[in-house]
C-alpha positions as CSV (number, residue, x, y, z in Angstrom):
1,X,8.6,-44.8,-4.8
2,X,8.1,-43.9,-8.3
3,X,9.8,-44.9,-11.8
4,X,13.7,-43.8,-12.7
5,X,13.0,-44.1,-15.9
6,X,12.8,-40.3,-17.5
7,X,9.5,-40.1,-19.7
8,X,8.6,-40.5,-23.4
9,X,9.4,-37.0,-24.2
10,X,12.6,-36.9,-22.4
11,X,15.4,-38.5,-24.6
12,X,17.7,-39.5,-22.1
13,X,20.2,-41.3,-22.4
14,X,23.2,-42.6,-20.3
15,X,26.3,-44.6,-19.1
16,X,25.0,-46.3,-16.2
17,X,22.3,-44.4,-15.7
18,X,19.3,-45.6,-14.1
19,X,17.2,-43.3,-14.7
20,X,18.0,-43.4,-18.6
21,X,15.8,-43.7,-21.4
22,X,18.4,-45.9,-23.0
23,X,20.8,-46.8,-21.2
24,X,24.8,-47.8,-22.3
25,X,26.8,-50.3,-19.9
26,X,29.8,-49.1,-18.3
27,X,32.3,-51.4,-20.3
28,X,30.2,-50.6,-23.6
29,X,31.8,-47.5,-23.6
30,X,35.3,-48.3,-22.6
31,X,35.5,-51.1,-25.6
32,X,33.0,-49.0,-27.4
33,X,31.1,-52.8,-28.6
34,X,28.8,-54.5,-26.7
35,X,24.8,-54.0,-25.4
36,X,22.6,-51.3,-24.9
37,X,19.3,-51.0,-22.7
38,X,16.4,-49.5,-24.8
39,X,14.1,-49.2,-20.8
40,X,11.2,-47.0,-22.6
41,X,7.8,-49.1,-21.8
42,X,6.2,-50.3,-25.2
43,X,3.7,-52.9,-24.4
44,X,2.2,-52.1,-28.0
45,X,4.7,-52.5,-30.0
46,X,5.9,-55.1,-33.1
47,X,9.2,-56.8,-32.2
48,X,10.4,-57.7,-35.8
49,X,9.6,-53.5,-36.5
50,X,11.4,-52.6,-33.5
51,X,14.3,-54.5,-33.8
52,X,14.4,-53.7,-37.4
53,X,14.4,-50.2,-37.2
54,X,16.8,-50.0,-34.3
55,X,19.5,-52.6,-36.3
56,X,19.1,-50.2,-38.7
57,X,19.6,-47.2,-36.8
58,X,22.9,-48.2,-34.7
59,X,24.3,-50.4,-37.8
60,X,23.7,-49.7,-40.5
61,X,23.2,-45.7,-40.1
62,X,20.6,-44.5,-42.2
């Protein structure tokens, strides 16, 4: 059967995609608030890094 997800090097993203890298609910974009998937496979990373750089990616836009 295989994985949807698209690879490392391909930067997808989506609404309700799948097969997205990162994917954006449905209803995230029509209130444009709400969650986001990030589905890329990290088993290596550091949580408080990850979560720190991705706050401060989507809010506070550096």
């Amino acid at each position: 059967m295989g994985t949807r997800i698209a690879t490392i090097f391909a930067s997808l993203k989506g609404v309700a995609n799948c097969g997205a890298s990162i994917r954006v609910g449905r209803d995230t974009e029509k209130d444009d608030k709400g969650y986001f998937e990030d589905r890329r496979p990290a088993s290596s990373m550091e949580p408080y890094v990850v979560t720190s750089m991705i706050a401060e990616t989507t809010i506070i836009g550096k």
